[in-house]
C-alpha positions in Angstrom: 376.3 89.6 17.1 379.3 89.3 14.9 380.0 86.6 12.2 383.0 86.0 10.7 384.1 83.0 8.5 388.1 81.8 7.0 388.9 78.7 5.3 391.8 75.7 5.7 393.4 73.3 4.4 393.9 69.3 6.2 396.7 67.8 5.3 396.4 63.8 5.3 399.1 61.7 7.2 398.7 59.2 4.0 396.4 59.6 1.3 393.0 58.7 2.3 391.0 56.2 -0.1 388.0 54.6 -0.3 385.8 53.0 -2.7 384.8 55.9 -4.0 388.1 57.6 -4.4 391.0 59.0 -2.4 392.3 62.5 -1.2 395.4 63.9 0.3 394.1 67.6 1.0 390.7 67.8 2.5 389.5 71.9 2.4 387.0 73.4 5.5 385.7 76.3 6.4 385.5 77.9 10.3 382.8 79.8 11.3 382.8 82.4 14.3 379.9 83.9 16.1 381.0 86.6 18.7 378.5 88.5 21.1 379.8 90.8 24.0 383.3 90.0 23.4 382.8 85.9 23.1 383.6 84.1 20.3 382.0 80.6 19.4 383.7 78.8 17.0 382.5 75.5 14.1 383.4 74.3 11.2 382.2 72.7 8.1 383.6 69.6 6.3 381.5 70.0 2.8 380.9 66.4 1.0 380.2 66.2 -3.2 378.6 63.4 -1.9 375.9 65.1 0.1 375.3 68.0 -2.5 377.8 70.2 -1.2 380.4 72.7 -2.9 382.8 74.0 -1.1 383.2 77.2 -3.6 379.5 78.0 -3.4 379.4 77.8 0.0 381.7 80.3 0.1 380.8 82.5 -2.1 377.7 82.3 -0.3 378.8 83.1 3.1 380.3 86.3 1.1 377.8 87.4 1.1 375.6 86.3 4.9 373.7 88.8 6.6 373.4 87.6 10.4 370.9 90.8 11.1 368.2 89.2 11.7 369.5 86.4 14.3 367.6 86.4 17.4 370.5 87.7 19.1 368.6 87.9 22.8 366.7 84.6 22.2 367.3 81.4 23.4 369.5 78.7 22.2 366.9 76.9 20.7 366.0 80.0 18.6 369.4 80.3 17.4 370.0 77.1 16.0 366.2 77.4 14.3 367.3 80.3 13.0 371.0 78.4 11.6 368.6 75.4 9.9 367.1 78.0 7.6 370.6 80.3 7.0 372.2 77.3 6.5 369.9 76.7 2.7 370.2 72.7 3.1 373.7 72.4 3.3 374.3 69.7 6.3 377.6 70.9 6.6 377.2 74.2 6.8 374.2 73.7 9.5 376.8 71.9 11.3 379.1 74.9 11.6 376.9 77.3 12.4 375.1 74.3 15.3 378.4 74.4 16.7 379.6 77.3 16.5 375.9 78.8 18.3 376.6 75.8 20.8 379.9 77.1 21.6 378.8 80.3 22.1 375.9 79.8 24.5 378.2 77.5 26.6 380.5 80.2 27.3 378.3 83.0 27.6 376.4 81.2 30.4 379.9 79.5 31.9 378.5 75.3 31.0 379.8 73.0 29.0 377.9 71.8 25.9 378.2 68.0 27.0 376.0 69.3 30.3 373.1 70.5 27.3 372.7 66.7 26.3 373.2 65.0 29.5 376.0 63.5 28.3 378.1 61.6 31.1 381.7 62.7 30.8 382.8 59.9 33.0 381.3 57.2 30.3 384.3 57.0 28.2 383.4 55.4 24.7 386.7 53.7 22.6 387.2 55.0 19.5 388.1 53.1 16.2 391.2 54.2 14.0 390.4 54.2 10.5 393.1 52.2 7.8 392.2 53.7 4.0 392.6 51.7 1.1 396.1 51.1 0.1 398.9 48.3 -1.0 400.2 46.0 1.0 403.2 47.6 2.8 401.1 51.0 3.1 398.7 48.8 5.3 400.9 47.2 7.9 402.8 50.9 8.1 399.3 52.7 9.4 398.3 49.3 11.3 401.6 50.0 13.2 401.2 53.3 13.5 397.8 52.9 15.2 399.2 50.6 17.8 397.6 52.2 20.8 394.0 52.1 19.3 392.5 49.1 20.5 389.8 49.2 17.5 390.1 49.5 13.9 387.7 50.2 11.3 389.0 49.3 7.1 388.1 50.6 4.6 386.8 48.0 1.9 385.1 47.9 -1.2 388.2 47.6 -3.7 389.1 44.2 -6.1 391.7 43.4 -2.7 389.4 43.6 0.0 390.2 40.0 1.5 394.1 40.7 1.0 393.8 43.8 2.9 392.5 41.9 5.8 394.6 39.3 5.3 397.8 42.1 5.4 396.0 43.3 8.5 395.5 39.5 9.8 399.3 39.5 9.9 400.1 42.1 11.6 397.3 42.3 14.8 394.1 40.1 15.8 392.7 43.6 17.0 388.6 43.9 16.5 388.0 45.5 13.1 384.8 47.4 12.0 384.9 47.4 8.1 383.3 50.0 6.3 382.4 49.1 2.2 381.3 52.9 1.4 378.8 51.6 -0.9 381.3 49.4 -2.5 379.6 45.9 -3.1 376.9 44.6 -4.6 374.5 42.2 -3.0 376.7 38.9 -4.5 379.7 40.1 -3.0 378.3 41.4 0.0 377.1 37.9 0.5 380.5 36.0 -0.3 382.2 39.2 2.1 379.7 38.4 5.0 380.3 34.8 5.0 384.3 35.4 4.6 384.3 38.0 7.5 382.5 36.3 9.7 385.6 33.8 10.5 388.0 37.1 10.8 386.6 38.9 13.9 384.7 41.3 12.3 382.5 43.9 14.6 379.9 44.8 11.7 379.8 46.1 8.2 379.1 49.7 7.7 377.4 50.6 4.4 378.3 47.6 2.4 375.9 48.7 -0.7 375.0 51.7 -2.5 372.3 53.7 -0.8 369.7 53.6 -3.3 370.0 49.5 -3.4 368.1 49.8 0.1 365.6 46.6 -0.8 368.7 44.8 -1.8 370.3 45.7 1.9 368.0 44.2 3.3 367.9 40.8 1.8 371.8 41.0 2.6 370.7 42.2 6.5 368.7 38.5 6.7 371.7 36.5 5.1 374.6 38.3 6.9 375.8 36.7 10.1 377.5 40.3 11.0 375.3 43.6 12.0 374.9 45.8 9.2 375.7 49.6 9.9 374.0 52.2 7.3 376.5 55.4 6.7 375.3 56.6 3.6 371.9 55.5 3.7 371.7 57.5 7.1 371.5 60.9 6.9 369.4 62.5 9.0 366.4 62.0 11.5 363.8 61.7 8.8 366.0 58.6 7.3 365.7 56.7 9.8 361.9 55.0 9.7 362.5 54.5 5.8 365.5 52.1 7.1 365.1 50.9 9.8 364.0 47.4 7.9 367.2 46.8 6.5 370.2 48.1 8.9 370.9 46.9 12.6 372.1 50.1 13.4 373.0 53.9 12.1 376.3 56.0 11.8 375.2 59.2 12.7 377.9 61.8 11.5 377.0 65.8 12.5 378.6 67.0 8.5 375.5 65.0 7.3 372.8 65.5 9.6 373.6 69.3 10.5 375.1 69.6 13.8 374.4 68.6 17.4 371.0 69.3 18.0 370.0 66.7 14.8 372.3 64.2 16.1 371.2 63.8 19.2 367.6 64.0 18.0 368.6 60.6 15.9 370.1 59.4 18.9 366.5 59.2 20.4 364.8 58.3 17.3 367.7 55.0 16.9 367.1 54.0 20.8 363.1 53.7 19.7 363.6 51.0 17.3 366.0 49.1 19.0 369.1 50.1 16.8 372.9 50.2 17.5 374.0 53.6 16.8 377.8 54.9 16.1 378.4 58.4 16.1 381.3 59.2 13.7 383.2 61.5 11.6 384.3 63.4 8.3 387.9 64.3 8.2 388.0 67.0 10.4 389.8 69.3 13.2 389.2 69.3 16.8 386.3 71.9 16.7 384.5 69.4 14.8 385.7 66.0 16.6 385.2 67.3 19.6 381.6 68.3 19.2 380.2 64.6 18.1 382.6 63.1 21.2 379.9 64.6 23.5 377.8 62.6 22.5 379.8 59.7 22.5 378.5 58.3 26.1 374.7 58.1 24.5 375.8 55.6 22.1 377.1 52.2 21.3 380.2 52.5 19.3 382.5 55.5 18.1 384.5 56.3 14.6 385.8 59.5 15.6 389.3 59.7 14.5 389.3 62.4 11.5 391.9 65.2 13.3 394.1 61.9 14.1 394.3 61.5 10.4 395.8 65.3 9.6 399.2 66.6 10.4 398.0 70.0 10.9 395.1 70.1 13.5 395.2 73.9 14.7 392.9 73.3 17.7 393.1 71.0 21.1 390.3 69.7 22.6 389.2 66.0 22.7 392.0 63.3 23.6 392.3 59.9 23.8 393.1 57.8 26.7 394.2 54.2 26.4 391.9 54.3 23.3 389.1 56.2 25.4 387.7 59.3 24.2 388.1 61.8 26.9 386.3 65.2 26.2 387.3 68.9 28.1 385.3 70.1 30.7 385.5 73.6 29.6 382.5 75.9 29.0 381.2 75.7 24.9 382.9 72.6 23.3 386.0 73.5 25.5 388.5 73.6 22.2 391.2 75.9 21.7 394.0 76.8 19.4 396.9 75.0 20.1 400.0 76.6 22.0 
């Protein structure tokens, strides 16, 4: 088996902020595993704010030696064998999850949604996310997402009710907002009570992570489901919060690929919890991958390669807000014509 590895750059339609800060150029890295002539391909999205650098991950994949990859074993053995190359990077599991995933789909002539039991024919809607911005920046990308019947907003800043407000004026559409930690419990409370009258879906991560106790007092006072993001990272997350979310945003950057999320897919059904599955901003390899798993859940957030002017790959599509995934072998993505 061959590996090979490049980087990128995604260019933002508009600059992308949230409470935490904003960007305009978001850098990934693809990864490509090739064996007999096929080539599986992933990528990683690397987060500061899950521990990641993008340089050292490079220079670390420098220097990668895949000799001792069970080239003749089973899938399974692959991707063990990715959880411990990958050094606790969650990105960089990711990759290397989808990439192997890719790989063994075509080699063997399947599609990676037929792996998870994934029905294709179970079309879940997808949200469009609106950043953090002024006033006339706002109603622009709530145009501009007129076809998406769902929109998620980004909160957490000292305008958070004019932003909805801007929104308000513009479309009664369903809106999921998403704090990114940006509250504290006082707010929270006064946001909960204000949203409630503004058809609100459910607040995603409305505190910081490590204010988990604190989330949960705001869980029993909030009339709207409370969604952790940041909180939720992988499978092992889940029982330590299970007390204080109604549901999870499982994202594949974070928890390390496919084979993770779907395990927290089980894991959430087990307690009773809503699950989303979303997104970093990333291409089509990437997007594609968690749309598989899109029919096992309640609600998607997978808009990131709708937010980029320079997606390089085709795969995933959306129909009449619908994500509609290829029925190709691997993750059935492909460089754009």
């Amino acid at each position: 088996m061959i590996f090979n590895y490049s980087t990128y750059s995604l260019y933002l339609k508009h600059r992308f902020t949230i409470a935490r800060g904003s960007q305009e150029v978001i850098p990934i890295i693809l990864v490509y595993f090739t064996k007999d002539g096929v080539t599986g391909i992933g990528e990683a999205s690397p987060s500061v704010r899950y521990g990641e650098d993008f340089y050292e991950l490079i220079k670390y994949l420098s220097r990668l030696s895949i000799s001792d990859i069970p080239e003749e074993g089973s899938l399974g053995d692959w991707l063990d064998w990715a959880v411990v190359k990958a050094k606790g990077n969650p990105s960089l599991e990711a990759a290397f999850d989808l990439a192997l995933h890719d790989l063994y789909g075509k080699i063997n002539n399947r599609p990676t949604y037929t792996y998870f039991d994934s029905d294709k024919n179970r079309g879940c809607i997808t949200s469009f996310t609106i950043g953090i911005d002024d006033k006339e920046k706002i109603r622009e990308k709530v145009l501009e997402a007129d076809i998406y019947p769902l929109l998620k907003v980004k909160l957490g800043s000292s305008h958070d009710k004019e932003i909805i407000r801007t929104i308000r004026e513009v479309t009664d559409k369903l809106i999921r907002v998403d704090a990114n930690e940006g509250w504290n419990l006082e707010e929270g409370k006064r946001m909960c009570d204000w949203l409630a009258n503004q058809n609100i879906e459910f607040i995603e991560q409305p505190l910081p992570a490590d204010n988990i106790e604190e989330t949960a007092r705001l869980r029993e006072y909030s009339p709207l489901e409370i969604i952790a993001d940041e909180n939720c990272i992988d499978s092992n997350s889940i029982s330590r919060i299970s007390h204080a979310f109604d549901g999870i945003n499982i994202k594949l950057m974070k928890c390390g690929g496919l084979r993770e999320a779907h395990k927290m897919i089980k894991i959430a059904k087990e307690k009773e919890m809503k699950i989303m599955i979303g997104c970093m901003i990333e291409t089509s390899i990437a997007i594609t991958a968690a749309s598989i798993l899109s029919p096992l859940v309640d609600y998607a957030d997978l808009d990131g390669n709708l937010l980029i002017n320079n997606d390089p790959f085709t795969g995933v599509y959306i129909k009449d807000g619908i994500l509609v995934f290829p029925d190709r072998p691997g993750l059935g993505v492909s460089l754009k014509k």
